[in-house]
N, C-alpha and C positions, 0 to 999 in steps of 0.2 A: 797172751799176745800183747797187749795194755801196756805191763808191766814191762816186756819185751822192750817195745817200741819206745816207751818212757826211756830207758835203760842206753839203747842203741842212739838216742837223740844227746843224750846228757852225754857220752862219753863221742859226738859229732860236737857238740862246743868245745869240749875240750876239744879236737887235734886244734880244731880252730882256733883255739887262744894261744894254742903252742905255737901254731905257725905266724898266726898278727904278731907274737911276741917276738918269733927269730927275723919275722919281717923288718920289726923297728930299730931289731938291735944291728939289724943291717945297715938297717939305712943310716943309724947314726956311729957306723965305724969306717963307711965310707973312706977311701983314700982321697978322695974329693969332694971338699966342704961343699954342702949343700948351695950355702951362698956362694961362692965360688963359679956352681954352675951356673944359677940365674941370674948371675951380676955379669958375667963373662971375663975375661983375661983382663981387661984394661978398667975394670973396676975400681975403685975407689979406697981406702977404709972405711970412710964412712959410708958409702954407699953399702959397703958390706956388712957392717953393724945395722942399718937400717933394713936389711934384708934378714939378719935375723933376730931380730928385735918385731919386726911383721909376721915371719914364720911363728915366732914362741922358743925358738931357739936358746934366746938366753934362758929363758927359765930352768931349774932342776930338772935333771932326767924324768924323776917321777913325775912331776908334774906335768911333763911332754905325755908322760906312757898314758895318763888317764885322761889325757885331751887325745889322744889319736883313740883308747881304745871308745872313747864317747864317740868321736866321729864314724868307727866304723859302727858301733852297734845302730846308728843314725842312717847307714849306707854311706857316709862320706869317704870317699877314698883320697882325699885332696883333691888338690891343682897339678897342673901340667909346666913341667918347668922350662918347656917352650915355648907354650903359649896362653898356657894359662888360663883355659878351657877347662871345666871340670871332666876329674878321672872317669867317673861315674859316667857321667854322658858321653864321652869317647868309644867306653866299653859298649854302653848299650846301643850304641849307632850300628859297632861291628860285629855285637855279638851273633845277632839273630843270620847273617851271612854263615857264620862260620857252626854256627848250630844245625842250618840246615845239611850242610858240606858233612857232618860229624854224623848226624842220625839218619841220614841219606844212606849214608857209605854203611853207615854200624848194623842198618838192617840188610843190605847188600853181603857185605861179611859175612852174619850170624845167619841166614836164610841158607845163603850159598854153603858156606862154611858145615854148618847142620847135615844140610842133604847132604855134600856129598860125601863129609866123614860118617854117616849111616849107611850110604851105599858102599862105601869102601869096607867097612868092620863086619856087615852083612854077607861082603863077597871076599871076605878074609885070603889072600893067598891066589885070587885068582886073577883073568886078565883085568877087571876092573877093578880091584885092587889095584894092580901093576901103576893102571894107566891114573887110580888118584892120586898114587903113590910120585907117579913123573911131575905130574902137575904141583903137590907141594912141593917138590923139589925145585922146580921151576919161578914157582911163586915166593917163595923164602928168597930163595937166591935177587931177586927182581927188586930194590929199593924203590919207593913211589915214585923219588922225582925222576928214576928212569922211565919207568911207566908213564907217570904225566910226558914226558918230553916224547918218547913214541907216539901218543895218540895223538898228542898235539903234531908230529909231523905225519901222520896217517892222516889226519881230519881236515889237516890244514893245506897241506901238498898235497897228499894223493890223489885224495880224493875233493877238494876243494873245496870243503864247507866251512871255510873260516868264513864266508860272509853271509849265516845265518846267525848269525851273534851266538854260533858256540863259546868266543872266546871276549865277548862285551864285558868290561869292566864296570861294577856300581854294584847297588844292590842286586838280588836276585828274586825280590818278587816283583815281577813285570812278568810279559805276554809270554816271553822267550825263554823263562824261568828253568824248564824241562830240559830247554836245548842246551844252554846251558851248564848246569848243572852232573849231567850223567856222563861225561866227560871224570870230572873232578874226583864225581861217586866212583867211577869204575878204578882210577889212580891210587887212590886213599885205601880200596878198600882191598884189594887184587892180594897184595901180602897178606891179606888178615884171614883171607879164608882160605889162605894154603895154611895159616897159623891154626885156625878153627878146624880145619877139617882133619890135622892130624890129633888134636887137641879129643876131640869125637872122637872119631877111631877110637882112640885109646881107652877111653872112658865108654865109648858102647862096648869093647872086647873085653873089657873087665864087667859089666853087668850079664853079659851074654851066658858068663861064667856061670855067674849064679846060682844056687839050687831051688831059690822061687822062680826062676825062669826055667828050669827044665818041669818043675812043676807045676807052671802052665801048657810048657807043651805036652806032658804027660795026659794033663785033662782032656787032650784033642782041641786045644784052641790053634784059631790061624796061625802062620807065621807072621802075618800082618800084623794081627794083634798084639802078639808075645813081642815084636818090634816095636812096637811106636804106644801101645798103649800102658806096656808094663816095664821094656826098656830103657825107649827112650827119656823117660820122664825121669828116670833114677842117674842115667846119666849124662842129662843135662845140668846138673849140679856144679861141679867144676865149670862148666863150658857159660852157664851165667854168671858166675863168682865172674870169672877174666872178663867178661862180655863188660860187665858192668865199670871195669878198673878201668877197661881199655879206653870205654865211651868218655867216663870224667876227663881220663887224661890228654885224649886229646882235643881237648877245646882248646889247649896251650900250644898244643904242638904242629899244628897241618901249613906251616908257615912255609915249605916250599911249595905242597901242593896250591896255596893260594897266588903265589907268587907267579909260578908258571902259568895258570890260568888267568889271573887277574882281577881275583876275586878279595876284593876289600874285606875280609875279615881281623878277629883279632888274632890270627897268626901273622898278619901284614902289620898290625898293627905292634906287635912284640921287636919285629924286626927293624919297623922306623925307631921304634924308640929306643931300640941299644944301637941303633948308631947313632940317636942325636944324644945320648946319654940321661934319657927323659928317666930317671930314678920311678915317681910316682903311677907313672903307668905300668912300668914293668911288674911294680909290687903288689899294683891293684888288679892286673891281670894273675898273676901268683896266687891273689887269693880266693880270687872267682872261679880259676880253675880248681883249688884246694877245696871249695864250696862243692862244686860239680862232683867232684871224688866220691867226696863222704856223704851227698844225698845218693848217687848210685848204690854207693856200697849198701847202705840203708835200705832202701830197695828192693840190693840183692839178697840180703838177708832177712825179707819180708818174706819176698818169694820162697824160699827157700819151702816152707811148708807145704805148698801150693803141688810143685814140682815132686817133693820127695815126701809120700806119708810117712816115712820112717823117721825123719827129721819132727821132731818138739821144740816147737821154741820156749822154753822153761823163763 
């Protein structure tokens, strides 16, 4: 397991170095000179030589690539070509907003998601089938920010409760934090467990198969049992492999669902910055999300023995 986990860390630096490295060669092919940006249109020459002459700009490429990859091993993500606020402290203002939006929703999903692709592969072909079968069909079809935009006019019209601060802008831990929040969770998460649930199905009808599972039921074990204690657990496999992809990746991506509700995270924060053209935050967002990625996947691949005895992590 040791040797494992040594193994699984060393080849999580590497994506990491691959992507700081497609990061920087990004940012220095730019069709718009860095100075450029922070100087504005009506800049100078020499104001612009002075800009990157401050940067480190003039220097050799190499000598750029091991001053930024020192800053990140540092945490430094830079500066803010706005306003020139560290990157680092931006992220971390909006991260924990949009963390709790992400593993709010992701246990919603995966809970949801689990039951009811169990009940559905359990009742194989019959009406409850049918009717989890309608439901992902329903819920695939449903994009979040349509779903956010419905509840928000359910909540907020219908039935009147936009003035219990379901829909209060700022952080999210305060009194109202609940009220809040389960709004955003059910938005975010509604697609994921039509996506999980057929996901299950799939993967319980194929373990159901099995001939150690008819050799539990042979023994005269429950059906309870032969479900969830010798089942379920083989094929929950696949369904945390995705679980774990899905949660890294979207710490970059819930930028409408925060938007509709009003919730300051770093998908609001993704979105001010490609419109003001803020380079440094998008990249440092890029890589915190690519962080989140590859400690889940890690994880999932921890797990993995846990879940499945047949699985050896060699």
């Amino acid at each position: 397991m040791l040797r494992f986990v040594i193994r699984r860390l060393l080849y999580a630096v590497l994506v990491l170095w691959l992507v700081s490295t497609l990061v920087f060669v990004f940012l220095h092919v730019s069709p718009v000179p860095v100075e450029r940006v922070i100087g504005g249109p009506r800049a100078t020459t020499d104001t612009l030589a002075q800009i990157r002459r401050n940067l480190g700009l003039d220097q050799p490429a190499i000598v750029q690539y091991g001053q930024w990859l020192g800053r990140l091993v540092r945490g430094d993500l830079g500066d803010s070509y706005v306003n020139g606020t560290s990157v680092t402290s931006l992220i971390a203002d909006r991260l924990p907003t949009t963390l709790w939006l992400v593993f709010g929703a992701g246990v919603l999903w995966f809970v949801g998601g689990v039951a009811t692709g169990v009940f559905s592969a359990t009742r194989a072909r019959g009406l409850g089938d049918r009717v989890a079968t309608l439901f992902v069909l329903v819920g695939l079809s449903t994009p979040p920010f349509v779903m956010a935009l419905v509840l928000l006019f359910l909540f907020s019209t219908e039935l009147g409760l936009a003035g219990i601060h379901w829909f209060e802008a700022g952080p999210p831990l305060q009194e109202h934090f609940l009220q809040r929040m389960v709004l955003p969770w059910i938005a975010l998460a509604f697609l994921m467990i039509a996506t999980y649930t057929r996901l299950t199905r799939g993967s319980m009808l194929d373990v159901l198969g099995e001939d150690y599972i008819r050799t539990a039921r042979a023994k005269g074990l429950s059906e309870r049992r032969v479900v969830y204690r010798h089942g379920l657990r083989a094929a929950l496999t696949p369904v945390v492999t995705q679980f774990g992809i899905d949660l890294g990746a979207l710490i970059g991506s819930t930028i409408v669902t925060e938007k509709v509700f009003g919730l300051q995270g770093v998908g609001q924060l993704v979105y001010q910055s490609i419109a003001l053209g803020d380079t440094p935050v998008i990249i440092g967002v890029t890589l915190v999300v690519t962080l989140f990625v590859v400690a889940a996947n890690l994880l999932v691949d921890i797990g993995y023995s846990f879940l499945d005895p047949r699985v050896r992590l060699a």
